[in-house]
C-alpha positions as CSV (number, residue, x, y, z in Angstrom):
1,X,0.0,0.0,0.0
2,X,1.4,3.5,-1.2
3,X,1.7,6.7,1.2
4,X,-1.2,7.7,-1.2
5,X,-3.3,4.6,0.0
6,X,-3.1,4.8,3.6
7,X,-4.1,8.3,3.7
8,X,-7.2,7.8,1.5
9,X,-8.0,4.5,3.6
10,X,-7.4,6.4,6.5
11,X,-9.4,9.9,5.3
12,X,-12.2,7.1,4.2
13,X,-12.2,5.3,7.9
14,X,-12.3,8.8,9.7
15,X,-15.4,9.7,7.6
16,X,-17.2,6.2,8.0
17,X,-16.3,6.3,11.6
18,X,-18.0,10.0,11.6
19,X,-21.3,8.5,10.1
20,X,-21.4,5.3,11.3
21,X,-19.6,4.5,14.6
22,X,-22.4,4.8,16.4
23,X,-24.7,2.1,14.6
24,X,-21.6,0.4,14.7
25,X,-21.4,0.1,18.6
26,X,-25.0,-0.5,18.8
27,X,-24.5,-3.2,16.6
28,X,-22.0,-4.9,18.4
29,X,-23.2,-4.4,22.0
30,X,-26.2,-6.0,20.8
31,X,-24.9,-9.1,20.1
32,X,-21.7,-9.3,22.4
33,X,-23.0,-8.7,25.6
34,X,-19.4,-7.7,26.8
35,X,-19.0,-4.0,26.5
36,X,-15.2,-4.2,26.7
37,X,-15.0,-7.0,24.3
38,X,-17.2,-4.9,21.7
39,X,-15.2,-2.0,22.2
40,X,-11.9,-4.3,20.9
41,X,-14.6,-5.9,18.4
42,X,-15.4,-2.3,16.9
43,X,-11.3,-1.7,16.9
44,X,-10.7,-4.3,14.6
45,X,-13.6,-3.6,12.1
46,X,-11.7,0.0,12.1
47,X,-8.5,-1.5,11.8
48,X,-9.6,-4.4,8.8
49,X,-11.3,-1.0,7.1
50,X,-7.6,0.9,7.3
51,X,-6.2,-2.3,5.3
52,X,-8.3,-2.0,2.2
53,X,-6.4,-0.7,-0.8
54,X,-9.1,1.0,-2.9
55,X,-11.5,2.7,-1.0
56,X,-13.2,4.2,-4.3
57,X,-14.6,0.1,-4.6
58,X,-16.7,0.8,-1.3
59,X,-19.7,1.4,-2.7
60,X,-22.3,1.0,0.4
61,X,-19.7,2.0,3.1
62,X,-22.4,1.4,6.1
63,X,-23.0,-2.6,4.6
64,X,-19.2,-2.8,3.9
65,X,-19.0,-1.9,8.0
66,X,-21.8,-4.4,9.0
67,X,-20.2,-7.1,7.2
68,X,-16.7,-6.3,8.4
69,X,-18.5,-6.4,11.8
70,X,-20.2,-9.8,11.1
71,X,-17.2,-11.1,10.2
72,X,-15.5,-10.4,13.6
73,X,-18.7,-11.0,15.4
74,X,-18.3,-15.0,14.3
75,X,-14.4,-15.1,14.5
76,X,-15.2,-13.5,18.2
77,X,-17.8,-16.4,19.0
78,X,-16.0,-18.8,17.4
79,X,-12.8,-18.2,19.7
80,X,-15.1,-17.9,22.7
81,X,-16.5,-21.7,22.2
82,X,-13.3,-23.2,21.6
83,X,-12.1,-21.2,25.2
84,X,-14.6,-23.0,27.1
85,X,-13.2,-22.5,30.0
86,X,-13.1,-19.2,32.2
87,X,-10.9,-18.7,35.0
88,X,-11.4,-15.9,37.8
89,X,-8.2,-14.9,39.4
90,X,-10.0,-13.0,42.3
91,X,-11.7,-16.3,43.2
92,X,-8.7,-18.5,42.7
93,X,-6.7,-16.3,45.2
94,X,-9.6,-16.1,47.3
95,X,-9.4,-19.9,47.2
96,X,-5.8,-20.4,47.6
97,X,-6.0,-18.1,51.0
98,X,-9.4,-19.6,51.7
99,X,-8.8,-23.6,51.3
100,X,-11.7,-24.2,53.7
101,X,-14.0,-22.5,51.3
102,X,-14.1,-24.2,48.3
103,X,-16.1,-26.4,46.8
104,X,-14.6,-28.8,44.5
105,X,-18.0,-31.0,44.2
106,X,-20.0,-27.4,42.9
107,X,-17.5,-27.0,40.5
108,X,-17.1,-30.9,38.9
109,X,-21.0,-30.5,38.7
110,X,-20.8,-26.8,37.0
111,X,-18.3,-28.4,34.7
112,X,-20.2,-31.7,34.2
113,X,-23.0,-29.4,33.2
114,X,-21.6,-27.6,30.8
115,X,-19.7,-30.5,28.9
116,X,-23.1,-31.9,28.7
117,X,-24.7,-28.7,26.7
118,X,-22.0,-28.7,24.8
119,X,-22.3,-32.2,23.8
120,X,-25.9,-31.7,23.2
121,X,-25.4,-28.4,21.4
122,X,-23.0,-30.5,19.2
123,X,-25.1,-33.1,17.7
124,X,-27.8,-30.1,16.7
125,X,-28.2,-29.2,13.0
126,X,-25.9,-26.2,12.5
127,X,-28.7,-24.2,11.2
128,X,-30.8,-25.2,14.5
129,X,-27.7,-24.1,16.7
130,X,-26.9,-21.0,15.2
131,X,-30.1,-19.9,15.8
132,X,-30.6,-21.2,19.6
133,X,-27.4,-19.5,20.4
134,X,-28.0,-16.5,19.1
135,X,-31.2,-16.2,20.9
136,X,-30.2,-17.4,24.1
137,X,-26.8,-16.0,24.5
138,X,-27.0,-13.1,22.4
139,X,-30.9,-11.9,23.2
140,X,-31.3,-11.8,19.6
141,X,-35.3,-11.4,18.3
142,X,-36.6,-13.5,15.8
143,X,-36.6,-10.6,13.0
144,X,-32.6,-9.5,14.3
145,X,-31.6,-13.5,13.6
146,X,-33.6,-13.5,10.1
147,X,-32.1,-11.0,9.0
148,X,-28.5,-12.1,10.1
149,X,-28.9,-15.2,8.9
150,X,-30.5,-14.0,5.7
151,X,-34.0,-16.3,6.9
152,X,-37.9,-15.5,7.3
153,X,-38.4,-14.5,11.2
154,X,-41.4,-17.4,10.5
155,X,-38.2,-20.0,9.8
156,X,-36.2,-18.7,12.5
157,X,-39.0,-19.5,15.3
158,X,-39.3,-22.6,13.9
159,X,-35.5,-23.5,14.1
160,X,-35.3,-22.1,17.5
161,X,-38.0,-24.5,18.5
162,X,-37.3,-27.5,16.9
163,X,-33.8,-26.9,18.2
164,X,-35.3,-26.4,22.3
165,X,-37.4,-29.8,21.7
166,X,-34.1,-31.6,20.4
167,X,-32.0,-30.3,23.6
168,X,-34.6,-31.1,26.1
169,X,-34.8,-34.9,24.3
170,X,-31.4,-35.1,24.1
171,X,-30.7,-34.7,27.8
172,X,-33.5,-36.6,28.9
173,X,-31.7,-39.5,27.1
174,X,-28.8,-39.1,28.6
């Protein structure tokens, strides 16, 4: 990228940033419930924006932002499931000056649990889990999922149910 480049790119991000940045935050603290982690989230859309070489080719600069912001919505959610597992420092030091108070059997259960969702989670259709996650951990609506996954809100409800009735059969199985 020329000197040329990089100031266009960057005169082009400072104008979208003008008109959009604040869809763009709404946007992401709507489905990443985190408002640190949108924050970063909305620093990387910026930052994949500065890297593109022709800004002239950004036709709809508000849908090239949304799908920028798509895109590091899933990588986001995909790194958070593969980093299942969360660790507290205040509570592990709290633990390691307070041996007496843990409770090792509360957290083999919490951890039992959660293996168990994701096992069930796993053997759903992805189309069925996309959907259940998206309105259980994101508080997505029906008509906010449809349109994300480019689905009727009719089709979404009925993937979100189907999806409810195959968990609750699938842990009453196991």
């Amino acid at each position: 990228m020329t000197v040329g480049d990089h100031s266009r790119a960057c005169a082009f991000v400072a104008d979208t940033y003008e008109k959009y940045g604040t869809d763009l935050r709404r946007y992401l603290n709507r489905r990443i419930r985190d408002r640190q982690d949108a924050r970063e989230l909305a620093q990387e859309v910026w930052r994949r924006l500065l890297r593109i070489k022709d800004t002239t080719e950004v036709i709809e600069p508000l849908a090239y932002v949304y799908r920028a912001a798509a895109n590091v919505v899933a990588e986001y959610r995909m790194l958070r499931r593969r980093d299942c597992v969360r660790v507290d420092s205040e509570a592990v030091t709290y633990a390691a000056e307070h041996p007496a108070h843990i409770a090792p059997d509360e957290m083999s259960e919490q951890l039992d649990r959660q293996t168990e969702i994701h096992r069930v989670l796993a053997t759903l259709p992805k189309s069925y889990r996309d959907v259940l996650l998206m309105r259980i951990t994101d508080g997505l609506s029906y008509v906010e999922i449809a349109r994300e996954l480019q689905l009727t809100p009719k089709t979404v409800e009925q993937y979100f149910y189907r999806a409810m009735t195959l968990v609750r059969k699938r842990r009453q199985g196991s």
